[in-house]
N, C-alpha and C positions, 0 to 999 in steps of 0.2 A: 631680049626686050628692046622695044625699038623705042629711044627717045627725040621727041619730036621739038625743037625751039623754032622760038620766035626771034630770039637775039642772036646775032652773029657776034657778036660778042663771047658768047659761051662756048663757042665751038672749041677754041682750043683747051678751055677746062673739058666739058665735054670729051675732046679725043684722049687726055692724059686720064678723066677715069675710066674710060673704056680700055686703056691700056693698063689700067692699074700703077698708074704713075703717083707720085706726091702729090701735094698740092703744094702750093707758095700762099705765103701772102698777100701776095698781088693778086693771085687765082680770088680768093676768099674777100678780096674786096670785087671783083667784079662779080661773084657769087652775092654778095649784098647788096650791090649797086644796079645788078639787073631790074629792068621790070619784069621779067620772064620768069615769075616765082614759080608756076608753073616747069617750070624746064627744070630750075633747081631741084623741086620737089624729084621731079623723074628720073633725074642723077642719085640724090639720093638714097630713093624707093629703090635702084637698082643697086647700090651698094648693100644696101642693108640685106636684101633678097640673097646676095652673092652669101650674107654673113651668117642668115640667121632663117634662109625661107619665109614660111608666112605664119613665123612662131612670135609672139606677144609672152613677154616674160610679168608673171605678179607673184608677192608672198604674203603670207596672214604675216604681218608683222605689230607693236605695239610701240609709240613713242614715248620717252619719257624723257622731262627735263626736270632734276633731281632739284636743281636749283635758279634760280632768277637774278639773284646777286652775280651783279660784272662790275670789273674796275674799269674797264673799258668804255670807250664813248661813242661809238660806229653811228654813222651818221643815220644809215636804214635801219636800225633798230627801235621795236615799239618793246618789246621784251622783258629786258635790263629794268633790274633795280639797284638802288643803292643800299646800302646795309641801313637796315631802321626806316626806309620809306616806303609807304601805303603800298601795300600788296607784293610786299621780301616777301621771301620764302626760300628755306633749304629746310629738304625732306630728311629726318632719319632715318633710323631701319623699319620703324615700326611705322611712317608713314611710306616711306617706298611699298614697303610688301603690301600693304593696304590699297596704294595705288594702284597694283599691278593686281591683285584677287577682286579688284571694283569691276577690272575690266576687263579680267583674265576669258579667253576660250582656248580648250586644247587642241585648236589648230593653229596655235603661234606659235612660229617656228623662231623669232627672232624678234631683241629688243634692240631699238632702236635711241640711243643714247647722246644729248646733247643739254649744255649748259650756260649757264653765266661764268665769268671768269670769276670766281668767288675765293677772293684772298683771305677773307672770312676763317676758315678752315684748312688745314693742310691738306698734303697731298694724300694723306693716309685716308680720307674721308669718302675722296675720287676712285681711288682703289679698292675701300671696302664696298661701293655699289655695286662694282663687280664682282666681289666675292658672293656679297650676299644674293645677287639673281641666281650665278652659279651654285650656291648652294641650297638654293628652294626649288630653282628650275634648269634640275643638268643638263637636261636635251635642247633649252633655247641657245641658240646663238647668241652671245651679246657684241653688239657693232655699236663699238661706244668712242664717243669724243673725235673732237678735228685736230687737223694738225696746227691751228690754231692753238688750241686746249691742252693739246703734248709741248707746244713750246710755253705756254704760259707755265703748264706742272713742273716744267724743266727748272725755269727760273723760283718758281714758289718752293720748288725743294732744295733746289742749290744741286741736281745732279742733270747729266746730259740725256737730251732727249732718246740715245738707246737706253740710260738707263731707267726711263719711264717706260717706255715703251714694253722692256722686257719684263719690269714689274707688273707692270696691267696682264702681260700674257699671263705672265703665272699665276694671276689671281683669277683667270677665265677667259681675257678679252681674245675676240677671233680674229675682226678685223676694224679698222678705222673709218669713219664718217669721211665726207666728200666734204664737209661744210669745210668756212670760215679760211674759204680760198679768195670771196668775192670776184675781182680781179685782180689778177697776178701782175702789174706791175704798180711800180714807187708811184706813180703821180697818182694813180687813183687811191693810193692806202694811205698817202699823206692829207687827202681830201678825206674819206670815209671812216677809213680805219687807224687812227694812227697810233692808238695805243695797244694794239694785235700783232700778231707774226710778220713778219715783211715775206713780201715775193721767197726771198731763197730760204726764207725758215720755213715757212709752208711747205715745201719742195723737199727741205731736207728731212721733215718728218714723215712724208709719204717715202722718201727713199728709203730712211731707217728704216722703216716699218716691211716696207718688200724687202730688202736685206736680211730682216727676221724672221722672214717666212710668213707673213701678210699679205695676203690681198686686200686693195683699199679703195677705197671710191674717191669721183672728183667730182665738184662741183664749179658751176660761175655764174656769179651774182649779177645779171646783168639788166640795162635798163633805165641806168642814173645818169654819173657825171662819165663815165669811161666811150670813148670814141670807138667805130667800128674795126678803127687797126686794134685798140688796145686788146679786144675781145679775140681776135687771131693770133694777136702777142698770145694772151692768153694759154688759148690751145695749142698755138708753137711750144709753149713750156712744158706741158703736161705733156704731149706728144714726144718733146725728146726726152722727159723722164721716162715715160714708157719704153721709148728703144733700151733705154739702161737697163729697165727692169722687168720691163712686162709685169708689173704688178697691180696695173688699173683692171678693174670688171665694168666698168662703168662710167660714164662720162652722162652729168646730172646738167643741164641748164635752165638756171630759175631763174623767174622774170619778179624782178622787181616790184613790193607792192608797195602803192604810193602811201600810204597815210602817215606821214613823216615831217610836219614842215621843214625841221631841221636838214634835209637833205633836197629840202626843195622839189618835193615830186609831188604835183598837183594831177598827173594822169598816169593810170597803165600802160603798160608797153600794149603794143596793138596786136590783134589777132597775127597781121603777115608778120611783125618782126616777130613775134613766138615762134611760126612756124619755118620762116627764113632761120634763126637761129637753130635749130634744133635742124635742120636739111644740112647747113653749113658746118654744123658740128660732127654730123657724120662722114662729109666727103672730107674735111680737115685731119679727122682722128682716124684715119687708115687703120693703124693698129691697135685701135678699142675693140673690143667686141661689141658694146652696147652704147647707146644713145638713149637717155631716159627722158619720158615724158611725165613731168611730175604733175598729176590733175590737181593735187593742192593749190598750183600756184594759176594753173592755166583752163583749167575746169574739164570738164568731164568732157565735152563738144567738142575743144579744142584736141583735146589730150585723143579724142577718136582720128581728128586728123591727121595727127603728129604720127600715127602708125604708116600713115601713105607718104611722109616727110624724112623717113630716115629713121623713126626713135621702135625698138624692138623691146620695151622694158616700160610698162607705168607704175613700177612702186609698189603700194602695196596696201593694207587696210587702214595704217594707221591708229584706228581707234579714236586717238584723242590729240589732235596736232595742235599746236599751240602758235613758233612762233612765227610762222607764215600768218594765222590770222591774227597774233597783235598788234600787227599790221596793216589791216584791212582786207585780208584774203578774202574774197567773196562762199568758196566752196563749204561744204560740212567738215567737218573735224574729221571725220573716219567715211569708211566707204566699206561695204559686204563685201561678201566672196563672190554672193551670187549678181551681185551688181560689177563689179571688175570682171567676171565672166563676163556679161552682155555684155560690159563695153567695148570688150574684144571681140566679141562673135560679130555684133551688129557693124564693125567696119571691115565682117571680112578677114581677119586675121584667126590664128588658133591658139588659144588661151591656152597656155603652160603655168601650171602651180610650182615655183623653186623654190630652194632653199637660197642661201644668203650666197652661194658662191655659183647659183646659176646651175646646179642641182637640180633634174627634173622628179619633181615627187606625185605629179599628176599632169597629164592631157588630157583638155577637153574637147 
């Protein structure tokens, strides 16, 4: 594949991924800083092809957020409640299984599990959600909680994040959520997040977790107050956890949705920075297999583009997504099978139906 630039400037990222060299951070900002989105795109498009051909990864999946209640105060959150105010909520058993029979079809292969930091309730509550999908529904996968959420249980139980970790396995859980990484350094979590996991606790619970025989996803909240070095910081982090452990399937990048005054976001991020981020994410993360296009956040148009940018994976049905639109997500809450088909056919690419670890269980 012959890539064609405008900028001379890119030539020498250019020849090192023609070589299959690293990339720098320096590389990753003149990847940003180009106008030649175009050229990036075509770097990308050719790594991806190198990794995955002209395969487009989705699953029937189902989200559920058991609860709403956080002690926490993140500055991009519409979400969060506090115990006692208008519109709490923590699901028991008999409303969980309810929620999930509302919305059940038996092509879900996998639940998709995220929450409030809810000090409400011990840890024994977090771990019974997993037992009880696992035992009304053996064959779904549950991909439950952040590494956020394993360092909050750590501290709510008083025991270390392996020993969370290995409790949730034995109660069913398969693999860990990407969320509640935002960005990975101190200046931006002391602005956003300051009462969540720091940089190296994030890190240290994706690492427990591949230590334990997890595969886990990553995500990066981008969009707000963090700069274009922090976002390469970023994926420099994630990238040498990876060397450690090869434990990622995935590298998620979500854009930011403004409806927040507290964080100050009066606008979306823009069509190019979506698709400039998600290009850059893939020449950065050499050793990810996937770049995911989330249409939740970026919508269906874009999310078709994002296939010719680098991204080989959009996610999945969803069903019923919550807290991208408490936020002002423009998209549907859920999306068909037969509609993430088209949106893969119609750019050209060939729709794969997987399972949670990238498992092909259909091509179309």
């Amino acid at each position: 594949m012959s890539v064609l630039l405008t900028d001379t400037n890119l030539q020498n990222v250019k020849e090192k991924v023609l070589n299959g060299e690293r990339l720098s951070i320096e590389d990753g900002l003149t990847l940003y800083e180009t106008p030649d989105l175009l050229g990036v795109a075509q770097l990308a498009n050719l790594v991806n092809e190198r990794k995955n051909g002209q395969n487009v990864y989705f699953i029937e999946n189902l989200y559920i957020n058991p609860t709403n209640v956080c002690e926490a105060n993140c500055g991009f959150c519409g979400f969060k409640r506090k115990p006692g105010e208008e519109g709490a909520y923590t699901m028991d058993e008999e409303a969980l299984l309810k929620y999930v029979s509302d919305r059940w079809n038996d092509n879900i292969r996998e639940f998709h599990i995220v929450g409030g930091h809810n000090n409400e309730v011990g840890f024994d509550y977090y771990v019974n959600i997993v037992k009880t999908l696992k035992k009304h529904y053996p064959h779904v996968t549950v991909k439950a909680y952040t590494g956020a959420e394993i360092e909050f249980f750590s501290r709510l139980a008083g025991i270390s994040m392996k020993e969370v970790i290995q409790t949730l396995m034995d109660a069913g859980l398969s693999t860990l959520t990407g969320g509640g990484a935002e960005i990975l350094t101190e200046r931006y979590r002391a602005i956003m997040s300051p009462e969540k996991a720091s940089t190296d606790q994030w890190l240290e619970a994706h690492e427990t977790a591949h230590n334990l025989g997890l595969r886990t996803h990553s995500t990066m909240l981008y969009g707000s107050v963090e700069s274009k070095e922090e976002r390469l910081i970023h994926m420099q982090r994630v990238r040498e956890l990876q060397d450690r452990t090869n434990g990622f399937m995935v590298f998620i990048p979500l854009a930011m949705q403004p409806r927040n005054v507290k964080a100050g976001l009066n606008r979306r991020t823009s069509a190019y920075d979506d698709m400039r981020t998600i290009a850059v994410s893939r020449l950065m993360l050499d050793n990810f297999p996937h770049i995911k296009a989330y249409w939740i956040n970026i919508g269906v148009q874009l999310t078709q583009m994002a296939l010719t940018f680098g991204s080989s994976d959009i996610h999945g049905t969803l069903i019923e997504e919550r807290i991208s639109h408490s936020v002002g997500a423009l998209t549907s809450a859920g999306i068909t099978r037969k509609e993430l088909i088209h949106m893969i056919k119609s750019a050209g690419k060939n729709p794969v139906e997987r399972d949670t670890f990238y498992n092909i269980i259909k091509e179309y």
